[in-house]
VOGU-3710 file (C-alpha; in Angstrom, 3 decimals, decimal comma):
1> xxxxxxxxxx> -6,159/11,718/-53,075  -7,000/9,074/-49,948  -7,979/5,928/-51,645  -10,378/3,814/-49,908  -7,669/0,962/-49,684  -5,599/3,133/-48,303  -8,078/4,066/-45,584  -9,018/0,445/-44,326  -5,302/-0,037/-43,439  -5,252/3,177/-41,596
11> xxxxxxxxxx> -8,406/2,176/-39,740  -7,373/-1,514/-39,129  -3,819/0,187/-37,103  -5,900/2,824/-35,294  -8,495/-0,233/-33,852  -4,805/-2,236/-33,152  -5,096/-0,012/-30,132  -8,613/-0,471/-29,126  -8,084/-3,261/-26,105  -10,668/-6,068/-25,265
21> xxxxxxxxxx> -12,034/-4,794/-21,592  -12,093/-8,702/-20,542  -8,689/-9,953/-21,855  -6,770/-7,024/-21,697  -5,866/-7,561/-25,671  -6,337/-5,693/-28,840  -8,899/-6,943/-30,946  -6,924/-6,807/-33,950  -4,488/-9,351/-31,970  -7,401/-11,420/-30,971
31> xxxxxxxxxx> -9,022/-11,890/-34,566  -11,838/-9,994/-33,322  -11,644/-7,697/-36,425  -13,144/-10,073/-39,423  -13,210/-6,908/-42,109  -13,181/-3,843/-43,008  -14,452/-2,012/-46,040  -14,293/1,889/-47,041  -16,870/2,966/-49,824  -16,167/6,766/-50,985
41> xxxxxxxxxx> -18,932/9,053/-50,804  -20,126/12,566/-52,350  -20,652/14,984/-49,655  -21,755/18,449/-50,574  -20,893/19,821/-47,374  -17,056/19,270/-46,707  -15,345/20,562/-50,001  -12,113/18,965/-50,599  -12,210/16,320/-47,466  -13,219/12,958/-48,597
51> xxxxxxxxxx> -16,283/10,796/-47,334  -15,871/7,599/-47,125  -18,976/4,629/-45,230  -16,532/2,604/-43,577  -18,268/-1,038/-42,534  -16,250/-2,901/-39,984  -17,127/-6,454/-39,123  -16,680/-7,363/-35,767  -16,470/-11,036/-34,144  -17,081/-11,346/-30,580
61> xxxxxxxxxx> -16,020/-13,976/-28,556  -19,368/-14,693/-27,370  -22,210/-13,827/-28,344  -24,248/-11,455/-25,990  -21,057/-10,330/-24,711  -21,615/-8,011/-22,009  -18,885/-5,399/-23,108  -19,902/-5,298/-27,018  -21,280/-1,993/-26,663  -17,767/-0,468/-24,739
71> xxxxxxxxxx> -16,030/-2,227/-27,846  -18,545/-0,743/-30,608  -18,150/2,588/-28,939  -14,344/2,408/-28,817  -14,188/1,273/-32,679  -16,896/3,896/-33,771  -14,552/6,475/-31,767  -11,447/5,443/-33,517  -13,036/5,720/-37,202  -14,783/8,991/-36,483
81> xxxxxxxxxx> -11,595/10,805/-35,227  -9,637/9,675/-38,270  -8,157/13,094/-39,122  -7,531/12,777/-42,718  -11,216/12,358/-43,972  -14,555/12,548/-43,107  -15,406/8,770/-41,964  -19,155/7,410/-40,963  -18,802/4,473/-39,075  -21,552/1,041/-39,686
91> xxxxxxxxxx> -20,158/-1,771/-37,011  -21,505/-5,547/-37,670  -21,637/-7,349/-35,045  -21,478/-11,369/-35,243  -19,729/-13,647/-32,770  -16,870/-15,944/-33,439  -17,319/-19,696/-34,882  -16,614/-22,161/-32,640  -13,434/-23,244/-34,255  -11,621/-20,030/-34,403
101> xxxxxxxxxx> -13,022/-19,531/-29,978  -10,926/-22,761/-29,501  -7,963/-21,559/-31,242  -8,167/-18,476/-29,705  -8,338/-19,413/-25,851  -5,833/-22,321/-27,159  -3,735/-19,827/-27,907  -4,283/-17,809/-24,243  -4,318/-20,999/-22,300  -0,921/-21,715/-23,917
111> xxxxxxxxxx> 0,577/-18,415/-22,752  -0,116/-19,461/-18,972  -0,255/-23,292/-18,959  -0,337/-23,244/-14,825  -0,782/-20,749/-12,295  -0,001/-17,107/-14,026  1,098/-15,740/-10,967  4,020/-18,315/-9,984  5,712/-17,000/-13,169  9,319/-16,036/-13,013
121> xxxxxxxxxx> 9,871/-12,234/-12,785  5,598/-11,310/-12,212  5,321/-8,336/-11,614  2,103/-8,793/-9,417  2,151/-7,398/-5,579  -0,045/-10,083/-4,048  -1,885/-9,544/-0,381  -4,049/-11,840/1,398  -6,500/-10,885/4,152  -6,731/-13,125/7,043
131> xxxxxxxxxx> -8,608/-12,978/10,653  -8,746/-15,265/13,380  -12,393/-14,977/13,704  -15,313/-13,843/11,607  -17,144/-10,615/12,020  -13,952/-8,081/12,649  -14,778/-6,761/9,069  -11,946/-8,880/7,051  -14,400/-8,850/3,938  -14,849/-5,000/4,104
141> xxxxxxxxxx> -11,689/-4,294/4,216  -10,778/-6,213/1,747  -13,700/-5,052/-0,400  -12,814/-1,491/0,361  -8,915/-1,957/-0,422  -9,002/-3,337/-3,328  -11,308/-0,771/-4,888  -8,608/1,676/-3,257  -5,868/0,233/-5,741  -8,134/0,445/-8,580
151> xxxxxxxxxx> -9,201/4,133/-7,596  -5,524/4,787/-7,766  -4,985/3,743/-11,109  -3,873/-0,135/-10,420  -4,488/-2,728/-12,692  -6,749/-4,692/-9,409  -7,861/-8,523/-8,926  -9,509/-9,682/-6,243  -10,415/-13,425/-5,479  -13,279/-14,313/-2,832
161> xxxxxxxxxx> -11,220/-17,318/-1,133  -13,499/-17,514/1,743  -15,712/-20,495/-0,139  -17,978/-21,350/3,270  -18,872/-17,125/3,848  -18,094/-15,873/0,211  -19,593/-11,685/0,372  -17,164/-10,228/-2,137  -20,469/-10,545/-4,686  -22,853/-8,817/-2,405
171> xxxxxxxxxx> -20,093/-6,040/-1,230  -19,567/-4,974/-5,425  -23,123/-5,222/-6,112  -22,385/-7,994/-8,449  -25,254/-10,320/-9,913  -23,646/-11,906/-13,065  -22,091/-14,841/-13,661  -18,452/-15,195/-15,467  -18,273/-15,525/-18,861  -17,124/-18,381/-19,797
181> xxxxxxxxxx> -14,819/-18,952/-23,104  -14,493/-22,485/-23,598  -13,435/-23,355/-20,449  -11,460/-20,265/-19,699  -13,336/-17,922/-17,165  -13,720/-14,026/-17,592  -13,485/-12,255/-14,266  -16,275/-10,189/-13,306  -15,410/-6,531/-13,468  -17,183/-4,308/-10,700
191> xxxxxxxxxx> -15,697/-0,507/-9,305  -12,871/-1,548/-11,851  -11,588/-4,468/-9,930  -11,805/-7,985/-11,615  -13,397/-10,349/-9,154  -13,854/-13,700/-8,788  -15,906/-15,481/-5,725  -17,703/-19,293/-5,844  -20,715/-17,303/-4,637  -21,151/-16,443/-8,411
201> xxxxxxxxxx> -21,608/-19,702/-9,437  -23,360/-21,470/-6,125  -25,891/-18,647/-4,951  -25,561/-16,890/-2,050  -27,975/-19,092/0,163  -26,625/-22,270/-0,807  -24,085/-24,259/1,587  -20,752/-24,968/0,209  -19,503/-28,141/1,837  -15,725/-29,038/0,133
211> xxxxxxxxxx> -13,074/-30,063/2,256  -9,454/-30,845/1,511  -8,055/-31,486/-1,949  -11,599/-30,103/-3,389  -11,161/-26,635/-1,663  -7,930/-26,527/-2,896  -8,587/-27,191/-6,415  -10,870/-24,508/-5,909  -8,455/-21,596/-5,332  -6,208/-23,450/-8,244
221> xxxxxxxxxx> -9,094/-22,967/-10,782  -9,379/-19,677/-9,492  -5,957/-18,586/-10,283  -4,952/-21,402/-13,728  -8,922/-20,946/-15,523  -9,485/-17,334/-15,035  -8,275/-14,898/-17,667  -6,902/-12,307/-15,090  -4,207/-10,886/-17,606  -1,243/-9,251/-15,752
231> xxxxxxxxxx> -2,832/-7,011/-12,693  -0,266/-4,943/-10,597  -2,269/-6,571/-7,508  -4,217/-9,011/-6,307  -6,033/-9,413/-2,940  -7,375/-12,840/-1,451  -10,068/-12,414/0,847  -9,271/-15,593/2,883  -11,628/-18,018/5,547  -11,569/-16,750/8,892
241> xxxxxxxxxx> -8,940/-18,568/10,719  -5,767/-20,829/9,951  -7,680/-23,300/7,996  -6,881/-25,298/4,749  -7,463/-22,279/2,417  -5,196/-19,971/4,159  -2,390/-23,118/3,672  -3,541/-23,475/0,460  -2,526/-20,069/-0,752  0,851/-20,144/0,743
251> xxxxxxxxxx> 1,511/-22,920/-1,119  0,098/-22,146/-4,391  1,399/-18,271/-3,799  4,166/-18,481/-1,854  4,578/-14,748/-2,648  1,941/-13,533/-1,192  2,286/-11,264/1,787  -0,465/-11,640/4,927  -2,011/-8,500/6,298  -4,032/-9,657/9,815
261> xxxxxxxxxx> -7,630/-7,779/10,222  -8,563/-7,680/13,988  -10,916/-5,387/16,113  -9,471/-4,005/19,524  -10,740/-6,080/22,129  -8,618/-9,281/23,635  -10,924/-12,047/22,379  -10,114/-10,791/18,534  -6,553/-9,736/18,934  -5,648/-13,067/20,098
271> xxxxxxxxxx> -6,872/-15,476/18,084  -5,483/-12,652/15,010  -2,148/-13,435/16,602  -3,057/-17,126/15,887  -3,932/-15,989/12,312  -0,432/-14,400/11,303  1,526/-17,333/12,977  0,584/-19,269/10,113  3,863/-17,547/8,487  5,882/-19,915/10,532
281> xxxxxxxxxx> 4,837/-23,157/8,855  4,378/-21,497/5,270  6,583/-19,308/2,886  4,363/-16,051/3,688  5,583/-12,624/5,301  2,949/-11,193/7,375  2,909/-7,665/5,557  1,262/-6,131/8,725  -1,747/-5,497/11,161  -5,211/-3,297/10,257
291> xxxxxxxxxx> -7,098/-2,734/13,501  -10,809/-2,328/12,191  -13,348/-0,387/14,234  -11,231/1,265/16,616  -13,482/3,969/17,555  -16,898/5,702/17,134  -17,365/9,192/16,269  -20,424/10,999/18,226  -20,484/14,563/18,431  -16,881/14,923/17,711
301> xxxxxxxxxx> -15,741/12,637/20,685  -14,215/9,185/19,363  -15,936/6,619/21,826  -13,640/3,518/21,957  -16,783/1,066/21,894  -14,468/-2,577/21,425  -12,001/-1,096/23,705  -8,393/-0,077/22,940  -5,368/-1,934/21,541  -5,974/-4,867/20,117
311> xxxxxxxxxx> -4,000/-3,944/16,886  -1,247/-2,750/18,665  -0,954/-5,953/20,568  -1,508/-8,195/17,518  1,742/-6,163/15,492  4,021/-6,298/18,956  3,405/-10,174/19,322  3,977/-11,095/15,719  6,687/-8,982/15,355  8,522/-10,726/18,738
321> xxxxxxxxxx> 7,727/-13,840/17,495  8,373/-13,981/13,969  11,469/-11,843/13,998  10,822/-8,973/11,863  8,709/-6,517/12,177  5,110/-6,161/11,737  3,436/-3,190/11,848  -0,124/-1,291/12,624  -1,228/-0,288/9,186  -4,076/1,261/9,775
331> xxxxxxxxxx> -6,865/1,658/12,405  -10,261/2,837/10,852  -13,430/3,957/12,556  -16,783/2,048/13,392  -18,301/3,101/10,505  -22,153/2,527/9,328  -21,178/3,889/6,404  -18,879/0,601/5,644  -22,003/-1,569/6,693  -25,231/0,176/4,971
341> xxxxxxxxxx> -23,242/1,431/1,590  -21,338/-1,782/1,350  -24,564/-4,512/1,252  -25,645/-1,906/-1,258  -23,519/-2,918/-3,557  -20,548/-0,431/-3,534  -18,032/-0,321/-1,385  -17,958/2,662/1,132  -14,939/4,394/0,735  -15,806/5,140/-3,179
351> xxxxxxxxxx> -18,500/7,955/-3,957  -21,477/7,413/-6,062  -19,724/8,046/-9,112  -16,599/5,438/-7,979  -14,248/8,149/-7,425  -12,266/7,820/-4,036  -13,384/9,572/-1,255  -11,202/13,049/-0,278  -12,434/12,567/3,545  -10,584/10,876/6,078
361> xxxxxxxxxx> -11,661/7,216/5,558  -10,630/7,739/1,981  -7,419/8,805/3,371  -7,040/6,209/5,481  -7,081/3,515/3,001  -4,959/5,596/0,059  -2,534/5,743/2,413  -2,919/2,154/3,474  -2,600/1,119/-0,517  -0,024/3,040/-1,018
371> xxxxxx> 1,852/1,758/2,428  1,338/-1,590/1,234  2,847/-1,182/-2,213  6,035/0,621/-0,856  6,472/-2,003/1,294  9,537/-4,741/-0,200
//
């Protein structure tokens, strides 16, 4: 006969592999289950199978968290499937004191203590997307990539690093703030990439004037005081240009590899050039070139409206001058598509439902993301 002591054991190693959507832990591991309590039940309809009411208290990191109900459903799914008796699941939900918060991101701050990602032997794949001028569609791309990874299965960061002409928000539709756990930030989790941008926390029509040591204390906070647990990748969406941010990140990621965004015409695909000789005065490899609207479908006839080249011209001069080579990722289309779905608040090359798309722009970037991650 199941005892009811017996079954509260069971149920507290089945929710040991229930995982916290934010921190990437199980709850049991992050205190988050305060009790648990079978009571056994007559039920006149399953013969020999025990009943039990099984009560489980839960304690949230914050209250109002905005993932409680994936949790609840996650623990009620764990108790009902319970294949020994018949279980009927009441969740409490309270949030954590403020003692046992500060020992717990005490505890999670301790892990990291600096930046995560300088950590001997990470495993992260780190790629940041740089222009020499604005408008070629660096932010798209980005955008558009990194829901790609995610798409593919990839545990997927992104950080908005482009604090003057942050869009990341806007491009994944996302409206909320971070949560914040005493002092340690929650990314933002939108088409299942966590994302962080300054936009979150300014507005998106107020000026952000930092220069200097404040903009790059910025991109430190971004990587030290976010929770971003241990993603296979993460993608920078840098400042147009070789400004201070884009020498910020080679020196607080000096294992990050460059790819260049340019469109085809000369007056992009030479400043781009300008862009990826940054690698020469910092520790970064210029992973390669992506050559964004190259063309313009109408009526089956691809009408090269930016002219011709450009990406081919940016991948030949960095790879003369930087001594290895540097190729031409990818060249996609003039899309509306990227423009009109994008500032609605999903990136294009996902469908409604955030699968990728099987056409050929969803090609285009699988194959890019996977190019990228074959790449050594």
């Amino acid at each position: 006969m199941t005892d009811a002591r017996h079954i509260e054991a069971q149920i507290y190693e089945r929710l040991s592999k229930v995982i916290d959507p934010e921190l990437g832990r199980s709850i049991t591991d992050l205190g988050m289950i305060a009790a648990i309590n079978a009571v056994g039940v007559t039920s006149q309809d399953d013969g020999d199978v025990p009943s039990y009411d099984v009560t489980v208290h839960v304690e949230l990191t914050v209250e109002g968290c905005p993932l409680s109900q994936t949790i609840t459903n996650q623990i009620n799914g764990a108790i009902v499937s319970y294949p020994d008796a018949k279980l009927t699941p009441h969740i409490e939900v309270s949030s954590m004191s403020h003692d046992k918060l500060a020992d717990l991101v005490a505890g999670l701050k301790a892990e990291r203590k600096q930046n995560p990602f300088n950590r001997p032997g990470v495993k992260t794949r780190i790629f940041a997307i740089a222009s020499g001028k604005g408008g070629v569609g660096k932010s798209s791309v980005s955008a558009n990539l990194a829901v790609t990874f995610a798409a593919l299965g990839y545990d997927t960061a992104a950080i908005d690093a482009d604090i003057y002409g942050f869009s990341l928000p806007k491009l994944f539709g996302v409206h909320t703030q971070p949560t914040n756990l005493n002092g340690m930030l929650m990314p933002v989790t939108a088409w299942g990439v966590k994302l962080i941008s300054i936009g979150m926390f300014a507005g998106a029509d107020r000026a952000i004037l930092w220069r200097g040591p404040r903009l790059q204390r910025s991109l430190e906070q971004f990587l030290s005081d976010v929770w971003w647990g241990d993603p296979d990748v993460l993608l920078l969406d840098l400042a147009p240009g070789t400004g201070d941010m884009a020498i910020s990140v080679a020196q607080a990621l000096p294992n990050a590899e460059l790819v260049v965004v340019t469109t085809p015409q000369p007056s992009a695909s030479d400043v781009a050039v300008r862009s990826g000789l940054v690698a020469l005065q910092v520790p970064m490899k210029v992973r390669g070139v992506v050559e964004n609207m190259s063309w313009y479908e109408h009526k089956g006839e691809r009408l090269e409206i930016f002219g011709a080249g450009g990406g081919r011209r940016v991948s030949d001069q960095l790879t003369e001058t930087l001594g290895y080579d540097v190729p031409l990722l990818a060249q996609l289309p003039l899309d509306p598509d990227l423009r009109e779905v994008g500032e609605s608040g999903r990136p294009a090359v996902l469908n409604e439902d955030g699968a990728l798309r099987s056409d050929a722009l969803g090609r285009t970037f699988r194959e890019l993301a996977e190019g990228l991650l074959r790449s050594e």
